[in-house]
N, C-alpha and C positions, 0 to 999 in steps of 0.2 A: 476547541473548534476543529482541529487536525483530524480528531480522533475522531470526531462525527462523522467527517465529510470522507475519509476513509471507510468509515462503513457503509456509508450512504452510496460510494462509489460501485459495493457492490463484487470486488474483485478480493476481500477478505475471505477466505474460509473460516465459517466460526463452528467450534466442539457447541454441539445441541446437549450435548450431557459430559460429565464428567466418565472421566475411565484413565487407561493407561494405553500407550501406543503401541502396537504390533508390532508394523511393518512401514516404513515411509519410501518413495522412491519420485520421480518426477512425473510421475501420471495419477499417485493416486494414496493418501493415507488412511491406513487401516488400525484402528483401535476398537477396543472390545471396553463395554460398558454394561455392569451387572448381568452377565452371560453373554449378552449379543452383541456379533459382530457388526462393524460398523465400515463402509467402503465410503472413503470421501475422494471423489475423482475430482483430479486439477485443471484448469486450462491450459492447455499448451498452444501458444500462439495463434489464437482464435480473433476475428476479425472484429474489431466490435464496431456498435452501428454509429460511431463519429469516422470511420476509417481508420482506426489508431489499432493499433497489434496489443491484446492482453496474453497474459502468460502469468501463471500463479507460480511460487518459489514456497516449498514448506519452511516449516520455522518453528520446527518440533523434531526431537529426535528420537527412533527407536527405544522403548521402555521406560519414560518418562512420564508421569502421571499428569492428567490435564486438567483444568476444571470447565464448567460448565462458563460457558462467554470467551475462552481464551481463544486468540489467533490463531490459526494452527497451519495459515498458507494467506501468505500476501502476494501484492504486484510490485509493478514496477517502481511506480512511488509511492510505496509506504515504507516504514519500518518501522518496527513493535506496534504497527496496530495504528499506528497516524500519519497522515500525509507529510514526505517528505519530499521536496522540490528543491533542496538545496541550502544555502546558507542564506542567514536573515541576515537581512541590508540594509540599513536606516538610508530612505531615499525623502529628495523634497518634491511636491508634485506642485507644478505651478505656470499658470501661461504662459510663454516665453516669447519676451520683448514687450509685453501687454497685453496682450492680442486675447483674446480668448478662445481661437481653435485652433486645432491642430496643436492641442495640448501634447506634452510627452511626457515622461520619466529622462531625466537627465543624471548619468553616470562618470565617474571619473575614469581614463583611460588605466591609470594605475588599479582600479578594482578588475577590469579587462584583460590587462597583460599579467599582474601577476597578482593573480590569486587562484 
């Protein structure tokens, strides 16, 4: 499911063909696939339309062979290609006091302070 909603988010660069990498830097990677060059430009801090800041980070390096589906520049929350938002936390979700609104997620202050 990670790995869906990462690409579905749309801030993944994906290799359309297999090759090997040229040149990578923060604006833009270059690899060459069966003679032709190939410019895959990044986003650098671009506004996106929720008002949230994207910015693509490569995740390939110089002279490395790629194949055709692999990642080759993620965001902020992804890595290797699936959404990651942090550490997974066995939470209980439940009315609190009986009531049924103004439901919450209820945490322990030790998960807060130290972790």
């Amino acid at each position: 499911l990670e790995g869906q909603t990462a690409l579905d988010s749309g801030i993944s660069a994906i290799a359309e063909r297999k090759g090997k990498i040229i040149y990578t830097d923060t604006q833009k990677i270059i690899f060459s696939s069966n003679g032709d060059t190939l410019s895959i430009p990044l986003v650098m801090y671009q506004r996106s339309n929720k008002n949230t800041c994207m910015h693509q980070k490569t995740q390939v390096k110089r002279g490395k062979y790629i194949k055709k589906g692999q990642i080759l520049a993620g965001g902020a929350a992804t890595d290797g290609g699936e959404l990651a938002l942090g550490k997974n936390v066995l939470v209980a979700y439940m009315p609190w006091e009986g009531y049924n609104f103004e439901d919450a997620v209820l945490i322990s202050e030790r998960l807060v302070y130290e972790d």
